[in-house]
C-alpha positions in Angstrom: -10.3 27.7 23.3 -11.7 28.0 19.8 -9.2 24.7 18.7 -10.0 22.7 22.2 -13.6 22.7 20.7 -12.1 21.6 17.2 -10.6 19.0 19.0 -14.0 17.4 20.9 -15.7 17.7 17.0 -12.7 15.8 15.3 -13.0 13.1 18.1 -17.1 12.8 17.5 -16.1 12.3 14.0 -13.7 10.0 14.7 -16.4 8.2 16.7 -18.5 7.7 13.7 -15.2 6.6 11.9 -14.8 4.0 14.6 -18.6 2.6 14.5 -18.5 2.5 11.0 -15.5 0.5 11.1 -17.0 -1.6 14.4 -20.1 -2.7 12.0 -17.5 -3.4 9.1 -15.4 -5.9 11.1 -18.8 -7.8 12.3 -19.7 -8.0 8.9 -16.4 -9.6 7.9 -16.8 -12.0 11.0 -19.9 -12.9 9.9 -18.7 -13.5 6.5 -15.1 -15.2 7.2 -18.0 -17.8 9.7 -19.8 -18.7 7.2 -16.9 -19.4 5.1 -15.0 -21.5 7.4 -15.7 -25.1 8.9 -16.4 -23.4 12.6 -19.5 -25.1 13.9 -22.7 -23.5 13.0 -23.6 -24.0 17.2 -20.4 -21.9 17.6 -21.1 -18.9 15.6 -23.7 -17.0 18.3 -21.6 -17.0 21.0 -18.3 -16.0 18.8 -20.2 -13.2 17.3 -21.4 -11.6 21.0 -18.2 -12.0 22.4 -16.6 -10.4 19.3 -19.3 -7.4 19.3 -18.4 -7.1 23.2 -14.7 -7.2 22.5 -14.9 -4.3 19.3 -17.5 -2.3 21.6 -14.3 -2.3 24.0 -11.7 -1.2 21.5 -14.2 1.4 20.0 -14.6 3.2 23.1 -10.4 2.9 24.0 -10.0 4.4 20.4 -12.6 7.3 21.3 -10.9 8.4 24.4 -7.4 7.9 23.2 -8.2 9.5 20.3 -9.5 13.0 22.1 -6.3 12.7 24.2 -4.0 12.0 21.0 -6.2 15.6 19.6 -6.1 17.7 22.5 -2.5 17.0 23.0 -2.1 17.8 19.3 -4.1 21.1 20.4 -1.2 21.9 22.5 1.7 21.1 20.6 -0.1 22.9 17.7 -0.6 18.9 15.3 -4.0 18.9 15.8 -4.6 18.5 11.7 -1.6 16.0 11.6 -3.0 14.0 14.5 -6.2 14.1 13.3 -5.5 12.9 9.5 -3.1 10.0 10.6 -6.0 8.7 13.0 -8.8 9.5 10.1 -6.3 7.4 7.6 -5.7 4.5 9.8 -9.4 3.9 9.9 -10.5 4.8 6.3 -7.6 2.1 5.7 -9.4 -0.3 8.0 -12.6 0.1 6.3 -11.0 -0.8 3.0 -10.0 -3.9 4.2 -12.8 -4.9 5.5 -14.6 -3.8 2.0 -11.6 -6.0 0.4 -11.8 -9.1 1.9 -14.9 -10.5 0.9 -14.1 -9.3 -2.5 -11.2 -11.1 -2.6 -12.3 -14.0 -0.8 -14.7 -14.6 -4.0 -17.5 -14.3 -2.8 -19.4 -13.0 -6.3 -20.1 -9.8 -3.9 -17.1 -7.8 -6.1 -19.7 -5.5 -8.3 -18.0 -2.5 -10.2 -19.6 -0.4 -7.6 -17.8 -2.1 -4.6 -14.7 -2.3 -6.2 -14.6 1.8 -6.7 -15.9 1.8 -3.0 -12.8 -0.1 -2.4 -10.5 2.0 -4.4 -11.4 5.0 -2.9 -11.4 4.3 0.3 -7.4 2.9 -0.6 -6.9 6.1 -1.8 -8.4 8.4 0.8 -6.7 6.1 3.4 -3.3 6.4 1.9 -3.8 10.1 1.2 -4.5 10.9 4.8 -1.3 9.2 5.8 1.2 11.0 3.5 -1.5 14.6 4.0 -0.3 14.1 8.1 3.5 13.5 7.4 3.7 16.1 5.3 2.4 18.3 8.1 4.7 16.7 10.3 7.7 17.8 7.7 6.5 21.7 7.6 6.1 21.9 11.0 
């Protein structure tokens, strides 16, 4: 029972994971419309329908993710399951730090660039932490 419980507090931090990531990827729509030739009359309604549409995924990713962890529960890969999903979106918020940084936008301070980095690292680190478990298992 004590792991089931485990499982409901990795998916709510999961869920912040995933809004993090939602307000991430409106900020890089946001920036990628202003740096593109889309019409300035355009950019409203692209920007509901995209909050709509990553509202959507959000909440599929928060109940796949608690069935992904409380099958992991039973199989006894909660930890695996767990750091593969926390790497996948730790990655995902690196690219969505990356972009405008690459892009050029002049937003590439020392500070966001070791934001960047890390969040690389974590990302990859969760990735090879859960097949590693997946090896001595």
């Amino acid at each position: 029972m004590t792991l089931k419980l485990l499982s409901y507090l990795v998916t709510v931090f999961t869920m912040v994971l995933g809004l993090l990531n939602w307000m991430a990827l409106q900020n890089v729509l946001q920036f990628l419309l202003v740096n593109s030739s889309i019409s300035r009359a355009s950019w409203a309604a692209i920007e509901d329908f995209s909050f709509v549409l990553l509202g959507i995924v959000w909440l599929c990713i928060v109940l796949y993710s608690q069935h992904y962890y409380a099958k992991g529960v039973k199989k006894k890969k909660l930890w695996r399951n767990a750091s593969f999903l926390t790497g996948i979106q730790v990655l995902l918020l690196f690219v969505c730090e990356a972009i405008p940084m690459l892009w050029g936008s002049g937003t590439g301070s020392a500070v966001s660039w070791l934001l960047a980095v890390l969040l690389f690292i974590v990302g990859v680190a969760c990735i090879v932490f859960s097949r590693k478990l997946r090896r001595h298992v």
